[in-house]
Every structure is written in structure tokens, then in C-alpha cells.
C-alpha positions as CSV (number, residue, x, y, z in Angstrom):
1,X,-18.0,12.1,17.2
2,X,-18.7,10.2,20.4
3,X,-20.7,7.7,18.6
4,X,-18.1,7.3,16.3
5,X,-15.3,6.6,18.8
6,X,-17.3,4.2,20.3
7,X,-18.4,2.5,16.5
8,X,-14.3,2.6,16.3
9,X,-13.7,0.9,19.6
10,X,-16.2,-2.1,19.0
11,X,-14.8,-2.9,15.7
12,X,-11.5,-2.8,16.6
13,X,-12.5,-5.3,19.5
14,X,-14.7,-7.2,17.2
15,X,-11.8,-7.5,14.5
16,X,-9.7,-9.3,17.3
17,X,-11.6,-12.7,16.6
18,X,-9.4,-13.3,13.7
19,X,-6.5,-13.2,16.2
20,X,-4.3,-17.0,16.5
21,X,-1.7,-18.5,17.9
22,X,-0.2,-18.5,13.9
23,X,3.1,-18.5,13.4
24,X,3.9,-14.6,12.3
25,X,6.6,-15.6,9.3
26,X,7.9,-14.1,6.2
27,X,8.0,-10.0,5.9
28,X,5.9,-9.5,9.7
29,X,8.6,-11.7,11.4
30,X,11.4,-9.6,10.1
31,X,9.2,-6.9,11.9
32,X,8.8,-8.7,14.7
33,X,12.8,-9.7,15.1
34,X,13.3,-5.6,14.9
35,X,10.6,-5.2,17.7
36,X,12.4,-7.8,20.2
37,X,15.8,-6.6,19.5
38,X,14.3,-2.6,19.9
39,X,12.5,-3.7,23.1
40,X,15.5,-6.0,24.6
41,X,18.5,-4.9,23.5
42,X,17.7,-1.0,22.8
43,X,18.7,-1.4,18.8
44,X,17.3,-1.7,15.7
45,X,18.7,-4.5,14.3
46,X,17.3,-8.1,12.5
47,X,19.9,-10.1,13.8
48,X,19.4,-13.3,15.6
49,X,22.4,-13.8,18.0
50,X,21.8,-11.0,20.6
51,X,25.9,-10.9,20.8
52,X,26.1,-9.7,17.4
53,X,23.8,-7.7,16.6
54,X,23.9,-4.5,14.1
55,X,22.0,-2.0,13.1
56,X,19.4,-2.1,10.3
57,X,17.1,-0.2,8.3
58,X,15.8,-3.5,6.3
59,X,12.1,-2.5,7.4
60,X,9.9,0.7,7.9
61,X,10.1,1.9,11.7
62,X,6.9,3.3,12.2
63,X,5.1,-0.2,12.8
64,X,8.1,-1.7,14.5
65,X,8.3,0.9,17.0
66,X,4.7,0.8,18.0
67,X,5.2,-2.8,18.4
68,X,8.2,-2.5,20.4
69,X,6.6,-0.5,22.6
70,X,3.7,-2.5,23.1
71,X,5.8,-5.1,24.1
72,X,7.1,-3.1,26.6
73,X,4.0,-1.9,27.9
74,X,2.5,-5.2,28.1
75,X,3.7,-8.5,29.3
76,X,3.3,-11.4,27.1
77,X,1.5,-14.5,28.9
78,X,4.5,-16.8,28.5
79,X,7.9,-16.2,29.1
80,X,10.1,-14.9,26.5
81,X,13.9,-15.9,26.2
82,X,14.3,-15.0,22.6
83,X,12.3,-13.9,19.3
84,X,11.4,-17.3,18.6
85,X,9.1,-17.5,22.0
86,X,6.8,-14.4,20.3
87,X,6.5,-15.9,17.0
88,X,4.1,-18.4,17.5
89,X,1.4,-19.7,20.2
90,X,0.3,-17.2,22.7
91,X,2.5,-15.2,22.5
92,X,2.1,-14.6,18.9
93,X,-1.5,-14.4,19.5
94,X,-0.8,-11.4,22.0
95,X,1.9,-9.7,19.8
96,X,-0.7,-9.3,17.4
97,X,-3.7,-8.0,19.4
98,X,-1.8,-4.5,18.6
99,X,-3.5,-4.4,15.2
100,X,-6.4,-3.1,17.2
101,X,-4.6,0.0,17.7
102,X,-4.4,0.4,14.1
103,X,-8.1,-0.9,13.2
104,X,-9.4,2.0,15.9
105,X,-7.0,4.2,13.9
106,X,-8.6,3.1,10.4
107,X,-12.2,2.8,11.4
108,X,-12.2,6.6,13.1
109,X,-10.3,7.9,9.9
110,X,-12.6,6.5,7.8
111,X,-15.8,8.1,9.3
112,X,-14.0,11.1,10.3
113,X,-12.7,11.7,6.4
114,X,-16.2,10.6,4.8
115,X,-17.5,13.6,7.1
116,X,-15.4,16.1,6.3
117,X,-15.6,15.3,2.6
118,X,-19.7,14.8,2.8
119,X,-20.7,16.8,6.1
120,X,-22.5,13.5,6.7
121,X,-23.0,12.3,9.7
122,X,-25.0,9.4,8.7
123,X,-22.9,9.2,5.3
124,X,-19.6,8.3,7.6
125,X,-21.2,5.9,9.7
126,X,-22.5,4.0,6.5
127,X,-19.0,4.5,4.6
128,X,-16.7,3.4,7.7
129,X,-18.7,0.6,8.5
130,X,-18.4,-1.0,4.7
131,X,-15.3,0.2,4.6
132,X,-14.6,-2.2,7.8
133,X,-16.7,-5.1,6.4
134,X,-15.8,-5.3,2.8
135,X,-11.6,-4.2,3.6
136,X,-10.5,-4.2,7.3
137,X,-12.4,-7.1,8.9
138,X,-9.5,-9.4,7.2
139,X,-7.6,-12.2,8.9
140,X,-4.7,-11.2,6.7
141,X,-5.3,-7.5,8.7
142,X,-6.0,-8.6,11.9
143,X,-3.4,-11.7,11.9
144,X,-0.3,-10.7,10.7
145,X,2.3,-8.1,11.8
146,X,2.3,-6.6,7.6
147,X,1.8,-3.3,7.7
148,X,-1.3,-2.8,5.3
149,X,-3.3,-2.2,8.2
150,X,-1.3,0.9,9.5
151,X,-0.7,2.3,6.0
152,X,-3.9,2.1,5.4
153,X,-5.5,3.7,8.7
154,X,-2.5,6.2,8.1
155,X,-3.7,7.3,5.0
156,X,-7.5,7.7,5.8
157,X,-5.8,10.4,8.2
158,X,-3.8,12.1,5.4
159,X,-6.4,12.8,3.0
160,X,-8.2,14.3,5.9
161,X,-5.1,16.3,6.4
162,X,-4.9,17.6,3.2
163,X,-8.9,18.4,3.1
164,X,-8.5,20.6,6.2
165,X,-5.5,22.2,5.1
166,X,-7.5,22.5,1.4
167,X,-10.1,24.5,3.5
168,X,-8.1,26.5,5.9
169,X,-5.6,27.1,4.2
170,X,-2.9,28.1,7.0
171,X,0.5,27.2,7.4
172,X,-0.1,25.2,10.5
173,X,-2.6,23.1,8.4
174,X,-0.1,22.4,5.8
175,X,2.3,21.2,8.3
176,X,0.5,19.0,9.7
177,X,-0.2,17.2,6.3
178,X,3.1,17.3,5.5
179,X,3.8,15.6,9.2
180,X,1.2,13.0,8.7
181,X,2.8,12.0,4.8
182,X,6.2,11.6,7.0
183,X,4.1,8.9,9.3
184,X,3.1,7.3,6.2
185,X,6.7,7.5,5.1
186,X,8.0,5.7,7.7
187,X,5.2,3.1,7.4
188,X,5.5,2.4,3.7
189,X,8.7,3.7,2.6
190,X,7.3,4.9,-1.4
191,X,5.3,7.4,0.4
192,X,8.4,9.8,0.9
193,X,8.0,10.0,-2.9
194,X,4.5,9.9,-3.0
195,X,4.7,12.9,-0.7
196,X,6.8,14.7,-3.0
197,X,3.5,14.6,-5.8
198,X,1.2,15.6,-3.2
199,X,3.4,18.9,-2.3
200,X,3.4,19.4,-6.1
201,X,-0.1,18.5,-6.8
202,X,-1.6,20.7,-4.2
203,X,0.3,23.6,-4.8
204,X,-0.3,23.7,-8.5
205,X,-3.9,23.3,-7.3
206,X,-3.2,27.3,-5.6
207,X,-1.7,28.1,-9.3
208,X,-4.9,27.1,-10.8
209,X,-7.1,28.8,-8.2
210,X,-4.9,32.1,-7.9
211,X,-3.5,32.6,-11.4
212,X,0.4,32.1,-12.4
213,X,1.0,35.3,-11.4
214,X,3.0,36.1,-8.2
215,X,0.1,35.9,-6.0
216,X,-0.8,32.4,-6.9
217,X,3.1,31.4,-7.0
218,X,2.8,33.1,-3.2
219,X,0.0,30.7,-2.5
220,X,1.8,27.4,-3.9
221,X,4.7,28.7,-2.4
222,X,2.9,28.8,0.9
223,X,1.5,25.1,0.6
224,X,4.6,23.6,-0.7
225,X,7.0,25.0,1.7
226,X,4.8,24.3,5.4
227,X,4.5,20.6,4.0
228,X,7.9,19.7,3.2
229,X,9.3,21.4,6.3
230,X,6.4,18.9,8.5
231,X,7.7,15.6,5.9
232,X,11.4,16.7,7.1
233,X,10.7,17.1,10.4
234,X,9.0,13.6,10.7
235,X,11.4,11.5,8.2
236,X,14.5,13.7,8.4
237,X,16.0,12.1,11.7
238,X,15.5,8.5,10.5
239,X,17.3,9.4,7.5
240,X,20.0,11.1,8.9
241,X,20.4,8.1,11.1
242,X,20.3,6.2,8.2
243,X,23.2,8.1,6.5
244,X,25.1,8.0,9.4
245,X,24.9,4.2,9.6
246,X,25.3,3.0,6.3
247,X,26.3,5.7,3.9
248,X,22.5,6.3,2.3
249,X,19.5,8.5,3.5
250,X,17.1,5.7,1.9
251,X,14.6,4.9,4.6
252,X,14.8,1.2,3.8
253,X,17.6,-0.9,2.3
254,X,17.9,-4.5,1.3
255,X,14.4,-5.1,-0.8
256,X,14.4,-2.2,-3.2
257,X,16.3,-3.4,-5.4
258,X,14.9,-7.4,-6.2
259,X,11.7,-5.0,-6.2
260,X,13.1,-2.9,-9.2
261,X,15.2,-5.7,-10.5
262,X,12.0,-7.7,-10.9
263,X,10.5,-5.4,-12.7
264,X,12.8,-4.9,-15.3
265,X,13.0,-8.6,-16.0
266,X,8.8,-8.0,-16.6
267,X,9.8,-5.0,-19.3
268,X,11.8,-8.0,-21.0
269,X,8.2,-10.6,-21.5
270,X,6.7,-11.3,-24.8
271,X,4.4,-9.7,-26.7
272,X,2.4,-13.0,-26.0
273,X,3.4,-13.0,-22.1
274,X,1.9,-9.8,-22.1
275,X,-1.5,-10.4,-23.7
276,X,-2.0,-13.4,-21.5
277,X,-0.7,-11.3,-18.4
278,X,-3.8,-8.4,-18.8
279,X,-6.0,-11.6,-18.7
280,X,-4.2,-13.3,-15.6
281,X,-3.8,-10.2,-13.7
282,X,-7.6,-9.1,-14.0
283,X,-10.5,-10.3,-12.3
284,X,-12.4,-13.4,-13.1
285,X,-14.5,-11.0,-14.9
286,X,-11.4,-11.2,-17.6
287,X,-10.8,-14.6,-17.4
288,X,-14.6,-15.3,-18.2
289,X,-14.4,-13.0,-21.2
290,X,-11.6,-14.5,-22.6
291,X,-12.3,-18.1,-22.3
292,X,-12.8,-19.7,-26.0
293,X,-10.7,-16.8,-27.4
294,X,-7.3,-17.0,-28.2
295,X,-6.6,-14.8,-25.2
296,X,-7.8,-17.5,-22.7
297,X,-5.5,-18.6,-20.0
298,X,-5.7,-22.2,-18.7
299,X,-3.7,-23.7,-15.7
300,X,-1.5,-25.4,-17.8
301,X,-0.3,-22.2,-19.7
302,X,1.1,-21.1,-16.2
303,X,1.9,-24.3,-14.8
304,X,3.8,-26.6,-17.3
305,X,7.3,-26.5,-18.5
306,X,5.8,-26.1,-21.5
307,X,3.3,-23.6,-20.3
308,X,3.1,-20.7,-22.6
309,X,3.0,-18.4,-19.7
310,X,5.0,-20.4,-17.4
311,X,7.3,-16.6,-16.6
312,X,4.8,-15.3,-14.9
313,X,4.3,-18.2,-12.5
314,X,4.6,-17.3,-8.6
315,X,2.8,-20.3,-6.8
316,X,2.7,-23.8,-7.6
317,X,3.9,-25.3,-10.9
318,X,5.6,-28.6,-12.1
319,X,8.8,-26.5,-12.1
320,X,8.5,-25.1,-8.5
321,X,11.2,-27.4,-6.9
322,X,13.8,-26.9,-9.4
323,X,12.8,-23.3,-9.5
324,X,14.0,-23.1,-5.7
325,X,16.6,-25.3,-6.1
326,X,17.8,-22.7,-8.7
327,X,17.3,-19.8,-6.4
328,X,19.5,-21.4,-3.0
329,X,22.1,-21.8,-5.9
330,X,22.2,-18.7,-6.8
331,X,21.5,-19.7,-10.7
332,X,18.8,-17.5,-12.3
333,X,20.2,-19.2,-15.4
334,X,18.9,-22.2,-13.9
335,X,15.2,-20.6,-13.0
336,X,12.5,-20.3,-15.1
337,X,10.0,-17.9,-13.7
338,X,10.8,-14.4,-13.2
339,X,10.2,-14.2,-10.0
340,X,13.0,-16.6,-9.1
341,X,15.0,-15.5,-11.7
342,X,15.3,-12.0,-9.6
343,X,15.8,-14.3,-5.8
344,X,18.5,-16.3,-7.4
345,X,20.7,-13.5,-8.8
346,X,20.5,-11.5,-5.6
347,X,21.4,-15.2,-3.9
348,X,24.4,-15.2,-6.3
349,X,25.2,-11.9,-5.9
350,X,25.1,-11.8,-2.0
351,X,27.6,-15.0,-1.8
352,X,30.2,-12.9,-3.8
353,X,29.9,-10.0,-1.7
354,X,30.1,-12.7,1.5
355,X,33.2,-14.4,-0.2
356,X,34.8,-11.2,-0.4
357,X,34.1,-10.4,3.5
358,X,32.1,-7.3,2.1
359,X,30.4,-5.7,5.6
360,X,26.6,-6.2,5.1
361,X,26.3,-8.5,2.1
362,X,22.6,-8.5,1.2
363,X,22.4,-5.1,1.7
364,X,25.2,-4.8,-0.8
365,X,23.7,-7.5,-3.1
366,X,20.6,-5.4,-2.8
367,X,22.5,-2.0,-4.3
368,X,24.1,-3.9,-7.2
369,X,20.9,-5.6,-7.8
370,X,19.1,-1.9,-8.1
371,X,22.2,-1.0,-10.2
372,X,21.8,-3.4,-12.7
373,X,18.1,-3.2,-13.1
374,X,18.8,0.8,-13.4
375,X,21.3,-0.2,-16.4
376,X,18.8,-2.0,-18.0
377,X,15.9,0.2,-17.3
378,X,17.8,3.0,-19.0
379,X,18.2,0.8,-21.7
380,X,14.8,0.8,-23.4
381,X,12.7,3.6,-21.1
382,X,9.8,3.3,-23.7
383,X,9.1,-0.5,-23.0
384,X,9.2,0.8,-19.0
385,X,6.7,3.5,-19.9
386,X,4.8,0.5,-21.9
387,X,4.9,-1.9,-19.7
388,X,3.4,0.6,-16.7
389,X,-0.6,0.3,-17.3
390,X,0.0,-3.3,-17.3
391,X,1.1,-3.2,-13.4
392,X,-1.2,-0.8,-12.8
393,X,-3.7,-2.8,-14.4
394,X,-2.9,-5.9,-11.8
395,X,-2.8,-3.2,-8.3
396,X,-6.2,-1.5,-9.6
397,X,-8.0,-4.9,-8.5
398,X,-7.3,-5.0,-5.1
399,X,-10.3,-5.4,-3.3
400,X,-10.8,-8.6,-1.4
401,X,-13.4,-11.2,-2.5
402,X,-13.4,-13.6,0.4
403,X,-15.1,-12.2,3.2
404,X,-15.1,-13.6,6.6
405,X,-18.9,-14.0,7.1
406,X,-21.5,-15.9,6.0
407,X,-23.4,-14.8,3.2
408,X,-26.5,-16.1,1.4
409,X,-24.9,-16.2,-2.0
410,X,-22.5,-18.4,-3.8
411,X,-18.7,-17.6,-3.7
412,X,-18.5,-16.6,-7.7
413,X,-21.6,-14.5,-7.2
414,X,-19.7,-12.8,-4.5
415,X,-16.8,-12.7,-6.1
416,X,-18.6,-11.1,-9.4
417,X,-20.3,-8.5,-7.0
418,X,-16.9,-7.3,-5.5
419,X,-14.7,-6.9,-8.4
420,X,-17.6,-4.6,-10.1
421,X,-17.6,-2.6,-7.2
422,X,-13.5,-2.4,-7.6
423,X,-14.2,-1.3,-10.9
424,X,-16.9,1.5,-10.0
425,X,-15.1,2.3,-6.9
426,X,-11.4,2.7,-8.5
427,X,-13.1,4.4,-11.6
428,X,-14.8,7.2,-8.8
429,X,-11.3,7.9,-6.8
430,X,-10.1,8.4,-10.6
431,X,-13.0,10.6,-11.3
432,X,-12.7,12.5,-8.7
433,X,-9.0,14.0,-9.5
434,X,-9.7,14.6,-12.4
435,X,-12.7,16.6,-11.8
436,X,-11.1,18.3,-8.7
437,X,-8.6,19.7,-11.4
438,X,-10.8,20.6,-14.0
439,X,-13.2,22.5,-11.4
440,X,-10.4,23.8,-9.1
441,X,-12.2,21.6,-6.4
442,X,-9.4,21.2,-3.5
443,X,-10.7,19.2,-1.5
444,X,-11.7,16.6,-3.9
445,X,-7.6,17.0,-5.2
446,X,-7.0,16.4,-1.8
447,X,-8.8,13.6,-1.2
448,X,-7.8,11.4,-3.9
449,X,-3.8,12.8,-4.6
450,X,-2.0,10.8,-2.4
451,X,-3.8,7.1,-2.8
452,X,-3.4,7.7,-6.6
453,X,0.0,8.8,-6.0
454,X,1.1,5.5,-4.4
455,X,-1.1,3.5,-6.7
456,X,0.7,5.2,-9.9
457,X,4.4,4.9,-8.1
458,X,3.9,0.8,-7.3
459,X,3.1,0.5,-11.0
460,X,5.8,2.5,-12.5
461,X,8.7,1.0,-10.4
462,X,7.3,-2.7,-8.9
463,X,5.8,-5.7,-10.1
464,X,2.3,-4.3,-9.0
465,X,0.6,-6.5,-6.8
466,X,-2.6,-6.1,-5.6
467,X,-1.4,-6.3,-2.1
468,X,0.4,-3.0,-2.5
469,X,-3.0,-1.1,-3.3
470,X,-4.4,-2.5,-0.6
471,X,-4.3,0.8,1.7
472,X,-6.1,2.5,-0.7
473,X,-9.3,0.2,-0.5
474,X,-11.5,2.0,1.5
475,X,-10.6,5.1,-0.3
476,X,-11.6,3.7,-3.6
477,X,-15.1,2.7,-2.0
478,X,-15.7,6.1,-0.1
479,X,-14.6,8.6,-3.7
480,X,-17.5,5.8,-5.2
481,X,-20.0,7.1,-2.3
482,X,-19.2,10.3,-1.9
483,X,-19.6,10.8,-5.9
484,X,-22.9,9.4,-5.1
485,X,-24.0,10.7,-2.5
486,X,-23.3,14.2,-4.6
487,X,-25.4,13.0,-7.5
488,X,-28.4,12.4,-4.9
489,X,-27.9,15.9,-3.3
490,X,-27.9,17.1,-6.9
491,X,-30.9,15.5,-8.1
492,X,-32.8,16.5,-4.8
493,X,-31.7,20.1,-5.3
494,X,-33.0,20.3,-8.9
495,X,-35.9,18.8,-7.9
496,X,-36.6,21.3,-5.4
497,X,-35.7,24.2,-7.9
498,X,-38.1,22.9,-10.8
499,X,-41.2,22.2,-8.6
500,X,-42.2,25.6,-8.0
501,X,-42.2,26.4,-11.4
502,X,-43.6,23.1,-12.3
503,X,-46.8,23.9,-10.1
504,X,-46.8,27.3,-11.0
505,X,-47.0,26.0,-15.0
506,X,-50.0,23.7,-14.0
């Protein structure tokens, strides 16, 4: 354990050479606005204008309150008048060094949950180490204020959690997990759902092992019950501050619904849009396959007006200015991917709600946004429920294929390498559900329940990008070596067995 702390400490240091001066923009600066205005100004709030500021609950608080008291813990090395003076240059660079926090955090869980599942020693040294090389070790980890990084550290710990509680089997234990889940409910806002599958996964695991009868409805009663009371104590004061604010125990408002509203303009593609979208949301594995087929996908299919999958654009395209020019309108008529198409009507609906002096207009824009995508949801549940593999066909390949090292090999051959080692690893956290269930194997339940739980969630209600599996990478990887590692022991164990009586034979 000592070693491992220190393996934990070097790595996180080591991981700080990816650290700049960047500007932190987009999703991390609306996490960095909340941290200034925490630290300054004692409130939780995204506004700009210190005079008028209100409360929020746009982002997760976890990661904004560990930032917030960072900053106040540490002095930046230039003076800081406002959030602007953080956001780039030295001061960004130092507002950022608290991702080592969180790589320490991810490294340790790492060996620490390949050890409890394994009782490797050696085994968690190997598995944290690739599990720092191949996922942490990441300029988009280690320079940015997203919270990938902590969700993903965060849920190393709770599958460790849930292993030891799998074992012990005490109240205490199940606490605990439940506690942790709430930290990763605060951190990535799906997981208070996600926890909800976990308390019900688990405990039907106690069914399975104790019977349906009352003891085994004791038992599930006795895992479900500890775990929701930790979640509530964890989550349940955010919420209620939350519902005190603003009306809503939601831990996060404002994004949820152009997340849901998306999606339900992706229910609405083509049966050709969706063809072409399992090839261009694979791996270049896919798109190899299907060159010369009528399933190929060129860069013209997605980037012409004229594109046959021109939708399902979201980078550059011939159409990209109009496209935003559509969305600061507030026209999705006007847009013709679907990804502006969902921007523009929450532009258009947020200048209605501002034109009526509504209090909190995106926020507002954001509920009827989630309402409408509801309505249409409702509409046609089986093309949902269709549609569903398909996202969680894009989030399965997550893993990243540029690594920041060099390597004797060519990019492609790199690139070819990773995403079958995506394919083995995602395939082995699969595996080893399912054959926790069917054996009545806890632990290996445990293990895998709540990174497939947020996997399957992302793909039922969001556009499933890879960058929301992200936290499960080095989960994926370490099911793939412990499933390994189990068909060595095997294999040296009947070994063993057959040689006596192999020699014996002779």
C-alpha cells in the first residue's frame, strides 16, 4: 500500500506536464465562474457582474467546490480582480494543477480496486499503471477543469465500495457505498439515477443468493435500505437547497433538457441516416469495413449541403456558418444539423421567456425544452427503445487513441491496436455482469453494476458521446485483466490438479 501511494503520488506529479497557461473555456469555465464566485462572494452562482449575482445549480458541485477551495487555500501567482484574471495564463495554469488531486485519487483507486478484485499485488500495479498511460495521462484530463477526471477517479472508489460491502456484508459497508454513489452524484449528475440501479441490482443479487423467501427479501432489504439512506445523506442537502431555490430537487438545471431534446430529434433520422450513423460512430475499424460498400461514409456525405448525412454533422461543414447564424437567431427552421437544430430552439425559446421578463430565462427555456422533447418521446417510445443500441454503440468506443508519448509505431497502427482493445476490454466489463449474475458472483456484480449503469443511462436518454463513457475507461481495461488474469490462475490450477495423475499414468 505504501508503494502504491507513492506510484499514485509520482503520477499525479508526472501528469502535471500537460498543465498550460490555455484558456479554460466552454463547460470548465462555467465551473470555474461558480468557483470564483463560491470563493469571493460566498455563493454559488455563474453570474458575471459580482452586483448581481444569483444562485445556480447550472453545474455539479462536487468539482466546483473542491476548486473553490483550492483557491482559497492557495494563492494564485498573479493578482486576481475578477474570473477573467483565472481563465487564462498563469493563473489558469495554477487553477488547473488541482487535477492532481483527482489523478492521486484515480491512480490509488485503480490499484486499490484491481487488488481487492484480484488479491494482486503485482496485478494492481500493472492494471493502474496502464490504466494511467492508456486513459489518465491525457491533456484533455490534466488541462481542463471537465470533470471526467473526478468521475472517473470517483468511480474506481465506488466499485471498490460496493466489492467490500459485497464481502462484508454489514450495514456500515452499505452505507458507505451508498455515500460514495452520492459523491459521484454530485460530480456527474446521471449518477443519482445510476445509483438507483445499483441499490436494485445489488439487492436482487441477496434474492438470488438467499432465495425469494423472507430471508433473502431481509437480506436485499438490508442492502437497499443502508445505501439509499448513505445517497440521501450525501445528495439530499444539495437537493433540498435546490428545491428551496428554484422550485426543483434536480441536482442540475439548464442543460438537461437540449441533452434530451437532442436526442429526440436523433429518434426522428432516416433509415439511411441511421445505417451511415453505426458506420460514423464506430471506429476506424468500421469505416475500413465499409469502404467500397454501400455503407461507406465519405467526407462529403457529412459535409455538403448536399451530404447525405449532412444531420449528423457537429464540426466543420460547408454549412457551419449559416448553421450558427441560424442558432444566434433562434431559427432551428433555419439549421440543418441536429445539433443546431436543438441550440437554436432553446435560443428561440429563451428570448420568449426574456421578452416576457420570466425570472431565469434559460433555465426556463431549458424546462420547456425537456417538456417538448418528453411530448415527443412519448410519442413513438418504440423508435426511443430502437434508436438506444445506436447511442450505445457511439459511447462503447471511448478509449482514447492519441497518446501523449512517443511510440515506435505509426498512428493507424496505434489507433487499430487501441480500438481492439476497446472492443475486448468493453466486451470483459460486459462479461463480467453477466457472469456475476448467472454464478451469484457479488463482487464481480459489484464491480461492473454501476459503470454499465451510467453507460446504459447516457444511451437511453443522450446523444451518447464517447466523452460521457469516458469514466468508465479504466474499468473496461481492468474487467479485460482481471478476466484474464482468472483464466491464467485457472489454467495453472488444472495444471497442477492433472500432473499428479499424469505422472502417476506414466
Amino acid at each position: 500500500m505504501a508503494l502504491a501511494l507513492l506510484m499514485s503520488s509520482l503520477l499525479a506529479w508526472h501528469s502535471l506536464r500537460h498543465v498550460s497557461g490555455g484558456h479554460i473555456a466552454a463547460d470548465a469555465r462555467q465551473n470555474l465562474t461558480i468557483a470564483y464566485n463560491l470563493e469571493v462572494h460566498g455563493i454559488f452562482s455563474q453570474g458575471q457582474d459580482r452586483h448581481e449575482l444569483e444562485p445556480s445549480n447550472l453545474r455539479e458541485p462536487l468539482p466546483v467546490w473542491v476548486v473553490a477551495a483550492y483557491l482559497r487555500a492557495f494563492d494564485p501567482p498573479e493578482a486576481v480582480s475578477s474570473v477573467l484574471d483565472l481563465a487564462s495564463g498563469p493563473n489558469a495554469a495554477f487553477v488547473k494543477q488541482v487535477n492532481a488531486l483527482w489523478m492521486f485519487m484515480a491512480v490509488l483507486g485503480c490499484w486499490v480496486l484491481f487488488h481487492a478484485l484480484t488479491s494482486s499485488p503485482l496485478g494492481a500495479f500493472v492494471a493502474a499503471g496502464l490504466a494511467y498511460v492508456l486513459m489518465l495521462d491525457l491533456p484533455g484530463m490534466a488541462d481542463t477543469l471537465y470533470t471526467e477526471l473526478a468521475a472517473s477517479a470517483l468511480l474506481t472508489w465506488s466499485a471498490w465500495s460496493l466489492i467490500r460491502a459485497s464481502r462484508h456484508g454489514r450495514a456500515g459497508d452499505w452505507w458507505l457505498a451508498g455515500a460514495v454513489l452520492g459523491l459521484l452524484a454530485l460530480t456527474k449528475g446521471i449518477f443519482l439515477h445510476a445509483s438507483v440501479i445499483c441499490m436494485g441490482v445489488m439487492a436482487l443479487v441477496q434474492l438470488l443468493r438467499d432465495g425469494w423467501g423472507r430471508t433473502g427479501w431481509r437480506a436485499a432489504l438490508g442492502v437497499a435500505v443502508p445505501m439509499a439512506i448513505g445517497l440521501a445523506i450525501v445528495v439530499g442537502p444539495w437537493m433540498l437547497r435546490n428545491w428551496v431555490q428554484f422550485g426543483s430537487p434536480h441536482i442540475t438545471e439548464g442543460r438537461g433538457g437540449w441533452v434530451l431534446y437532442k436526442r429526440s430529434l436523433l429518434n426522428r433520422m432516416t433509415d439511411e441516416e441511421f445505417h451511415g450513423a453505426m458506420v460514423l460512430y464506430g471506429p476506424s475499424l468500421v469505416l475500413d469495413l465499409a469502404r467500397g460498400t454501400r455503407w461507406e461514409v465519405t467526407r462529403e456525405d457529412v459535409t455538403l449541403r448536399t451530404g447525405r448525412y449532412r444531420r449528423l454533422n457537429i464540426g466543420g461543414s460547408e454549412f457551419q456558418q449559416s448553421d450558427l447564424e441560424a442558432q444566434r437567431a433562434g431559427r432551428p427552421d433555419l439549421a440543418v444539423t441536429y445539433y443546431r437544430q436543438t441550440s437554436a430552439r432553446l435560443v428561440q425559446l429563451r428570448k420568449e421567456h426574456m421578452k416576457r421578463g420570466t425570472p431565469l430565462a434559460s433555465v426556463a427555456a431549458d424546462h420547456d425544452l425537456q417538456k417538448m422533447a418528453v411530448a415527443q418521446l412519448k410519442q413513438d417510445v418504440g423508435r426511443h427503445l430502437m434508436l438506444t443500441p445506436l447511442m450505445a454503440w457511439r459511447g462503447f468506443w471511448s478509449f482514447p487513441t492519441r497518446l501523449p508519448y512517443q511510440l515506435p509505431m505509426r498512428q493507424a497502427t496505434l489507433t487499430r491496436q487501441i480500438e481492439w482493445l476497446n472492443l475486448v476490454a468493453g466486451v470483459s466489463l460486459i462479461l463480467m455482469f453477466v457472469l456475476g449474475l448467472w454464478r451469484r458472483n457479488a463482487t464481480w456484480v459489484a464491480y461492473s453494476v454501476a459503470p454499465l449503469s451510467m453507460m446504459g443511462l447516457y444511451a437511453l436518454v443522450s446523444q451518447g458521446l464517447p466523452r460521457f463513457s469516458m469514466p468508465a475507461n479504466p474499468l473496461m481495461l481492468m474487467a479485460f485483466l482481471a478476466l484474464a488474469l482468472a483464466a491464467w490462475r485457472h489454467c495453472v490450477s488444472s495444471r497442477t490438479r492433472l500432473l499428479p495423475i499424469l505422472t502417476k499414468t506414466t
